[in-house]
Each structure stands twice: as C-alpha cells, then as structure tokens.
Backbone as numpy.savetxt, mean C-alpha at the origin, in Angstrom:
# Nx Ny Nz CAx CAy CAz Cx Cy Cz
12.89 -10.30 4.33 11.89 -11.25 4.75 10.95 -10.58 5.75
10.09 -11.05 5.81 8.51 -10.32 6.73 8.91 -10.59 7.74
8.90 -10.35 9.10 8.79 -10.61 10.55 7.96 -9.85 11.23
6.82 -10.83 10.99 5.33 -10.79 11.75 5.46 -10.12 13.33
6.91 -10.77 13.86 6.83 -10.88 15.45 7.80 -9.60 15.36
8.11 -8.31 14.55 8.34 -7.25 14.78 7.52 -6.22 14.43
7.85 -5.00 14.75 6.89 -4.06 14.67 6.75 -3.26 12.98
6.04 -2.35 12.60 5.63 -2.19 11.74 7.03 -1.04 11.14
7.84 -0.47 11.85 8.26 0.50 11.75 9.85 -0.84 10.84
9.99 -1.56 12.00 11.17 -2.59 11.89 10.97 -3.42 10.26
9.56 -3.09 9.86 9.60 -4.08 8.57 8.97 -3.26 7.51
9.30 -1.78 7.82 9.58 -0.94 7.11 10.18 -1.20 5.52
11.36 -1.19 5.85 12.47 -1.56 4.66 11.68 -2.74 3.71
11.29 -3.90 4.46 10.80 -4.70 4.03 9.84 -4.68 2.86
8.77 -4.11 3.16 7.83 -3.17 2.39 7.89 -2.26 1.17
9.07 -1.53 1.75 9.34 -0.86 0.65 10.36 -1.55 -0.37
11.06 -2.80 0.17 11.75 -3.31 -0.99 10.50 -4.20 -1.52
9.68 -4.81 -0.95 8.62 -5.74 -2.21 8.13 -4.68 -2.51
7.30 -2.95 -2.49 6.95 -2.18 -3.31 7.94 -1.94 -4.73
8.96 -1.68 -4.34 10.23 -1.27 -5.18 10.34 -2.36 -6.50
10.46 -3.18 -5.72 10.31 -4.69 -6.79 9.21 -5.15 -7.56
7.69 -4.85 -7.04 6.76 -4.51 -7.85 6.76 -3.64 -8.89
7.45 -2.52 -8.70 7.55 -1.38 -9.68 8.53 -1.42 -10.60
9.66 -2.48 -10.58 10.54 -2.72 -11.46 9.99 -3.57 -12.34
9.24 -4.32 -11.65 8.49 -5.26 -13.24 7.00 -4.82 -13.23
6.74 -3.95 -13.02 5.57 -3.09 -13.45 5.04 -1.35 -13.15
5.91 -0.73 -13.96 6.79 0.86 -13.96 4.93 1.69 -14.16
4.09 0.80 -14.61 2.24 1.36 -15.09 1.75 0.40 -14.10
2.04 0.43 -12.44 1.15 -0.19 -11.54 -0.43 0.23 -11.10
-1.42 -0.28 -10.98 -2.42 -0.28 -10.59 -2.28 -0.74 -8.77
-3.46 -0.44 -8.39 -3.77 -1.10 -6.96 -3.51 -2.04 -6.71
-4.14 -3.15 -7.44 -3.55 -4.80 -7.35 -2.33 -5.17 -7.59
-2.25 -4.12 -8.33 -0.53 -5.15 -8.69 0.17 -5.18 -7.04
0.10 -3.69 -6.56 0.55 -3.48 -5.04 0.15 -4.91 -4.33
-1.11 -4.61 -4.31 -1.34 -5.91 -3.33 -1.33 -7.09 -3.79
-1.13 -7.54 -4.81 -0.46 -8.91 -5.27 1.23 -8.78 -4.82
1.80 -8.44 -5.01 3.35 -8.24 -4.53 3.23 -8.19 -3.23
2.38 -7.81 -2.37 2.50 -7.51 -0.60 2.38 -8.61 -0.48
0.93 -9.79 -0.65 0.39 -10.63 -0.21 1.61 -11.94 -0.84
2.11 -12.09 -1.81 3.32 -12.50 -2.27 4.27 -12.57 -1.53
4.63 -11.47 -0.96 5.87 -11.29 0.54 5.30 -11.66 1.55
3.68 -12.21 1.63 3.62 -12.62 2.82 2.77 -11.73 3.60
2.48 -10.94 3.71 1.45 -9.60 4.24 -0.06 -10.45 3.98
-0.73 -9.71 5.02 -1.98 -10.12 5.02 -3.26 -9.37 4.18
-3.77 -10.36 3.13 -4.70 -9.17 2.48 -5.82 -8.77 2.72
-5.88 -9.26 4.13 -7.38 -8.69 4.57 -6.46 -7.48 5.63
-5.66 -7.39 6.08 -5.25 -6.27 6.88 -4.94 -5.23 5.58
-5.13 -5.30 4.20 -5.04 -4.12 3.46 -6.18 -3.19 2.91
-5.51 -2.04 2.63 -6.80 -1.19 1.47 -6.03 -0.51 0.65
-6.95 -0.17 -0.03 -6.16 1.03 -1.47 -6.75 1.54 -2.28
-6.73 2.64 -2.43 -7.61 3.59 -3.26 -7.52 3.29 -4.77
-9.09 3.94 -5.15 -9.56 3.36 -6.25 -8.13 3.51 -7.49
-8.63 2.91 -8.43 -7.16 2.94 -9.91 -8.42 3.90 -10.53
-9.27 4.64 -10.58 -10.19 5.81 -11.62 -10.61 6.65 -10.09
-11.04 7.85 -10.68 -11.80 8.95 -10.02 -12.69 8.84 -10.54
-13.45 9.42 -9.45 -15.26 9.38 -9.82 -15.50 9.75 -11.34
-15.25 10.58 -11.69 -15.64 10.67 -13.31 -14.38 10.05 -14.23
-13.92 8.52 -13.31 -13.37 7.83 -14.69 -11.93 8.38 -15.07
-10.97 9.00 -14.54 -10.13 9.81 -14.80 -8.90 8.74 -13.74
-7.42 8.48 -14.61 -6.58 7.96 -13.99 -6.15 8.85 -12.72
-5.92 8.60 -11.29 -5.49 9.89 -10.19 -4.37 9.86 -10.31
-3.97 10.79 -9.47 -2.47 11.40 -9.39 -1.48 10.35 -8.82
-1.89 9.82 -8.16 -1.31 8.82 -7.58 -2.46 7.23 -6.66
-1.51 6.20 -6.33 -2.25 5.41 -5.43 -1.87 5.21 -4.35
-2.66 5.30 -3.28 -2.30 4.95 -1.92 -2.67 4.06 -1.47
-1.68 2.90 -0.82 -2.66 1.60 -0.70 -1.65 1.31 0.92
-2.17 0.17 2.21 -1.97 0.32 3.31 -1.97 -0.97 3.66
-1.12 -1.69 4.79 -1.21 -2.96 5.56 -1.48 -2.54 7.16
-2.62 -2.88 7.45 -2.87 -2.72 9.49 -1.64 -3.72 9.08
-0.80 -3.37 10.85 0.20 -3.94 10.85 0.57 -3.88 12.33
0.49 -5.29 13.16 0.78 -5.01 14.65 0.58 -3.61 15.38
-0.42 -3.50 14.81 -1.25 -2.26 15.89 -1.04 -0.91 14.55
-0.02 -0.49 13.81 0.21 0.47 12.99 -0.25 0.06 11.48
-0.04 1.51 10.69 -0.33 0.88 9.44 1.05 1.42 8.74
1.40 0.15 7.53 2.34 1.01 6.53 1.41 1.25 5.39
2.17 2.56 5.16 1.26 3.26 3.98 2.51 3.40 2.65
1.83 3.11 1.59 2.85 3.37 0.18 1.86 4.61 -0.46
2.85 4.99 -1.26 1.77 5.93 -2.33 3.00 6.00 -3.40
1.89 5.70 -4.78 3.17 5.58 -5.91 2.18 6.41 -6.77
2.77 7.44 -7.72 2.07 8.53 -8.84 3.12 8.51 -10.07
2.65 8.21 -11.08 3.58 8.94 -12.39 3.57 10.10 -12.03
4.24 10.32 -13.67 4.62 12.25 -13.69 5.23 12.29 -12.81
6.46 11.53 -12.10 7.12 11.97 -11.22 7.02 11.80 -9.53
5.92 11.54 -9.51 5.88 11.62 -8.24 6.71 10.76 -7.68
6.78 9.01 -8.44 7.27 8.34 -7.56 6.28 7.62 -6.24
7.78 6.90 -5.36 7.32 6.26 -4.68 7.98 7.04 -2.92
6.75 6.55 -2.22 6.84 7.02 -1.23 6.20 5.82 0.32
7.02 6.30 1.04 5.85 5.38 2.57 6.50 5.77 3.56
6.09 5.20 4.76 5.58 5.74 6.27 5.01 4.86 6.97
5.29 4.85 7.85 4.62 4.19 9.15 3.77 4.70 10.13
2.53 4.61 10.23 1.23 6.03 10.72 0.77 5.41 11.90
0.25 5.97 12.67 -0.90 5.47 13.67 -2.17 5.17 12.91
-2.89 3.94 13.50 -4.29 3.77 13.17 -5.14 4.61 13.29
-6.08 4.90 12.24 -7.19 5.93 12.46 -8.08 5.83 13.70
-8.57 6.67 14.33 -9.83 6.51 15.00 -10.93 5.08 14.37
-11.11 5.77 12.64 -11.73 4.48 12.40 -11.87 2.95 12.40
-10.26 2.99 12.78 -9.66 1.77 12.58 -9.01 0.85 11.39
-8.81 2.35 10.49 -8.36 1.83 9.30 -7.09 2.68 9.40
-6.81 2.51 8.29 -5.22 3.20 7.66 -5.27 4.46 7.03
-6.70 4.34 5.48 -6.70 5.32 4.59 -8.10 5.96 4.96
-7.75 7.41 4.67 -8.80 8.32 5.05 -10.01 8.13 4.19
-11.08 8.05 3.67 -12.31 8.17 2.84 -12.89 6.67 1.93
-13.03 6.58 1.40 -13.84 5.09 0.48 -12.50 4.76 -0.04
-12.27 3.48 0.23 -11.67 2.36 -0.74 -11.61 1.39 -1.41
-10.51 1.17 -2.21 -11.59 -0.02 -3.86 -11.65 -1.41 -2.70
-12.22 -2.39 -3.22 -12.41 -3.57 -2.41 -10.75 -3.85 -3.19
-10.23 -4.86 -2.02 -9.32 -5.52 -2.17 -9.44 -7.15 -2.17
-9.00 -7.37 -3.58 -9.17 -8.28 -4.48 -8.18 -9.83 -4.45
C-alpha cells in the first residue's frame, strides 16, 4: 500500500511491486501502461514523467524510463526488452526540478 506520509526510499518496494504487476499482465509495456498502474496504486500523475514509447526517427527504444517526484525525491523505473528487464532507484531531484534528464512524452 502507498504511504504518502513516508519517504520515497520507504515506498520503494511499493513501486516496484505495482511496476512488477503491471508487467505481469502486460510483458509489451508502453509508457502509459506504467503510469496507468502507478496512478491505480495511488501515485500522483502530475508528479510523473516518462520518456517517449518511439525515437525521433520512429524507432521502438531500448528501453523506458518513466518517474514519480516523490516527498522531495524521485522514484525512477526503467523497463527494456531483449533482456534488459526491470530496474529502479530512488534519486535526488534534478537541479531542474524534475526526475528525467532531456524531453518527455506528455503524461496522459
């Protein structure tokens, strides 16, 4: 369960079990699916972002990285076929004040 009134590191696990569970009933995830499953558990979808589902010339990427600001931190996921899998972390906020480094898709 989410607990807003802990820190980002503490709802860790959390995160990564609604990621995990997203990916069991959808193994070909896109961006949204991520953030439909976060906002589902309860996460806020304006504290998210996530990189585009195409590369500039239209090409599926290696992976997606998508992020919740989160009581001052951000959690970050990143999920890739071919193996890569799933991955996350708990980061400091950018200077910018975001999570992910460069342009991200609007979140939907």
């Amino acid at each position: 369960m989410l607990r807003p009134e802990l820190s980002a590191t503490q709802n860790l696990p959390f995160f990564d079990y609604v990621n995990q569970k997203t990916l069991a009933a959808n193994p070909d995830p896109v961006g949204k699916t991520f953030v439909d499953g976060l906002v589902a558990a309860g996460f806020n979808k304006a504290d998210m972002s996530v990189t585009a589902d195409k590369t500039t010339i239209n090409l599926t990427p290696g992976s997606i990285q998508f992020a919740v600001l989160f009581n001052g931190q951000c959690l970050l996921g990143q999920y890739g076929g071919d193996g890569v899998g799933y991955h996350s972390q708990v980061a400091d906020v950018l200077s910018t004040g975001k999570c992910l480094i460069g342009e991200t898709a609007s979140v939907q």
